[in-house]
Backbone as JSON, one array per atom type, in Angstrom:
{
  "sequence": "XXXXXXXXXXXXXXXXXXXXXXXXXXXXXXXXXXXXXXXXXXXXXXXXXXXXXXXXX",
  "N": [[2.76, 103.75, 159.72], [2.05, 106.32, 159.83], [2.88, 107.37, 162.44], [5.39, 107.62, 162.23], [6.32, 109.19, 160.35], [5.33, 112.1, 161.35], [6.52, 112.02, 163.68], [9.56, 112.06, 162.45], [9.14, 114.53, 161.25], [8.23, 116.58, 163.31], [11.1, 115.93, 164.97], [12.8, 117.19, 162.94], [11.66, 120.01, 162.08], [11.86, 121.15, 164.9], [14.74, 120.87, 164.56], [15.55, 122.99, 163.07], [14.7, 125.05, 164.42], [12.39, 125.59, 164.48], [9.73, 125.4, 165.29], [8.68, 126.43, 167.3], [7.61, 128.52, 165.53], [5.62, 127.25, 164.16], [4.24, 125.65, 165.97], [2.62, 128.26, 167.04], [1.54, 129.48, 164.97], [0.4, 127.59, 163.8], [1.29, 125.24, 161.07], [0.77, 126.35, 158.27], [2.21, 128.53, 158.1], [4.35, 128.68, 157.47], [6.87, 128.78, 155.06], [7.46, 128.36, 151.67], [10.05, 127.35, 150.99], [10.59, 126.38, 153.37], [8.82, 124.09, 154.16], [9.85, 122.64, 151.84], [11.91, 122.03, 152.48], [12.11, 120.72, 154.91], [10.14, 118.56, 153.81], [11.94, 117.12, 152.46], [14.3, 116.48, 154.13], [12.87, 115.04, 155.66], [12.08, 112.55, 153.76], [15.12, 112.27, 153.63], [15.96, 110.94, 155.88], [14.51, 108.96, 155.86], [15.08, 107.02, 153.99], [17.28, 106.29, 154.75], [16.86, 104.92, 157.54], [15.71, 102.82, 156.07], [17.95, 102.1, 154.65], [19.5, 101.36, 156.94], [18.2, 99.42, 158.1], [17.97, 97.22, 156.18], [19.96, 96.28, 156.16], [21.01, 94.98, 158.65], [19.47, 92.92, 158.13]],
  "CA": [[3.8, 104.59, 159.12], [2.04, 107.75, 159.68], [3.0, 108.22, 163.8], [6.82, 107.8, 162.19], [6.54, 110.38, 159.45], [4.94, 112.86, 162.35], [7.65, 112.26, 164.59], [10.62, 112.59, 162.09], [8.24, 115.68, 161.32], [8.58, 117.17, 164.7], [12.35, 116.38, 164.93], [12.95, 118.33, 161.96], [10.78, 121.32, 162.71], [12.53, 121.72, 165.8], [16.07, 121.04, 164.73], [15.79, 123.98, 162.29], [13.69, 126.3, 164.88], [11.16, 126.24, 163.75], [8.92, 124.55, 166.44], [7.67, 128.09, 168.28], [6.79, 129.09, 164.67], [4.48, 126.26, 163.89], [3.21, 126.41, 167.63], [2.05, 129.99, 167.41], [0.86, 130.01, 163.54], [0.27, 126.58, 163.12], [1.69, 124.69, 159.52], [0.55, 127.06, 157.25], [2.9, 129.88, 158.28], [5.85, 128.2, 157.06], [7.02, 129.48, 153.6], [7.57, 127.03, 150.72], [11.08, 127.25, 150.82], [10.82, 125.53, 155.35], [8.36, 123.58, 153.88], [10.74, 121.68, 150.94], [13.65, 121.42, 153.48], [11.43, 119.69, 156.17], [10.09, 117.39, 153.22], [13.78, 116.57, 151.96], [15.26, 116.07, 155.33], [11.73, 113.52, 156.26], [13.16, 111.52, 152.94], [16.24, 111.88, 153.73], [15.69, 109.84, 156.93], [13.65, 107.45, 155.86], [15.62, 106.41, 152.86], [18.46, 106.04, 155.53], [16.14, 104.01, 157.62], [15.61, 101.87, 155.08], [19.28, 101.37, 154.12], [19.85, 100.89, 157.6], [17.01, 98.14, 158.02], [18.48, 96.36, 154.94], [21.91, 95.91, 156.19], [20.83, 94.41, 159.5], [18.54, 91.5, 157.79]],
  "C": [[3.57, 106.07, 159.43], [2.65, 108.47, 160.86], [4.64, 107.87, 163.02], [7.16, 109.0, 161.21], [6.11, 112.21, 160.87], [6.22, 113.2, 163.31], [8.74, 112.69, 164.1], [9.76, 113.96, 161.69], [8.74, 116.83, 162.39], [10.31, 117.22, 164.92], [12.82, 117.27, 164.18], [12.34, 119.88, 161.89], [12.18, 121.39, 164.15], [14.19, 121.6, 166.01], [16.52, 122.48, 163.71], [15.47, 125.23, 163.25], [13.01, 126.82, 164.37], [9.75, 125.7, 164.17], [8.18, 125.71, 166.56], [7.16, 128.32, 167.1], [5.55, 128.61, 164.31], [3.51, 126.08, 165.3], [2.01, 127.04, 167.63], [1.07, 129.76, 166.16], [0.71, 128.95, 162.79], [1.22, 126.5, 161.55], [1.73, 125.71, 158.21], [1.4, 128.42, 157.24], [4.1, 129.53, 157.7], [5.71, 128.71, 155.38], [7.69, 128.25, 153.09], [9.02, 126.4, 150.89], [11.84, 126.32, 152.85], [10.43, 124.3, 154.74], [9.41, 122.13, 152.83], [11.56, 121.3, 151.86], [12.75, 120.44, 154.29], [11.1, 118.51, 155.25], [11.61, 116.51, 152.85], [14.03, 115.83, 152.61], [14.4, 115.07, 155.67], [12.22, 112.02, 155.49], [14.08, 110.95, 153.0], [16.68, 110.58, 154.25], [15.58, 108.96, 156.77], [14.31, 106.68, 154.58], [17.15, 105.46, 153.56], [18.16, 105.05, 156.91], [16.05, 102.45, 157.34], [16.92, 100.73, 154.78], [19.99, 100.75, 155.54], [19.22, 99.12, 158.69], [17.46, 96.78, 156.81], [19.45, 96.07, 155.33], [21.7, 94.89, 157.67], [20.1, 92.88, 159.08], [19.54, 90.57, 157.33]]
}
């Protein structure tokens, strides 16, 4: 599970631009308020994932 949280990770980082920031100044440069959105939007995904994994079975 963890190389799929990483990757929607990375998509998200770099659909906001916010890739070069994390790059340069690594993770910790991000302010709380990048930080919540990137968690949200990882949820988001994976809840959608989920619902889309459930409908196929």
């Amino acid at each position: 599970m963890g190389n799929i949280d990483e990757k929607l990770k990375y998509e998200i980082i770099t659909e906001l631009g916010l890739f070069d920031k994390v790059s340069k100044n690594g993770w910790k440069s991000l302010t709380a308020k990048e930080t919540g959105r990137i968690g949200g939007l990882i949820t988001k995904r994976k809840k959608m994932m989920q619902m889309e994994k459930s409908q196929q079975a």
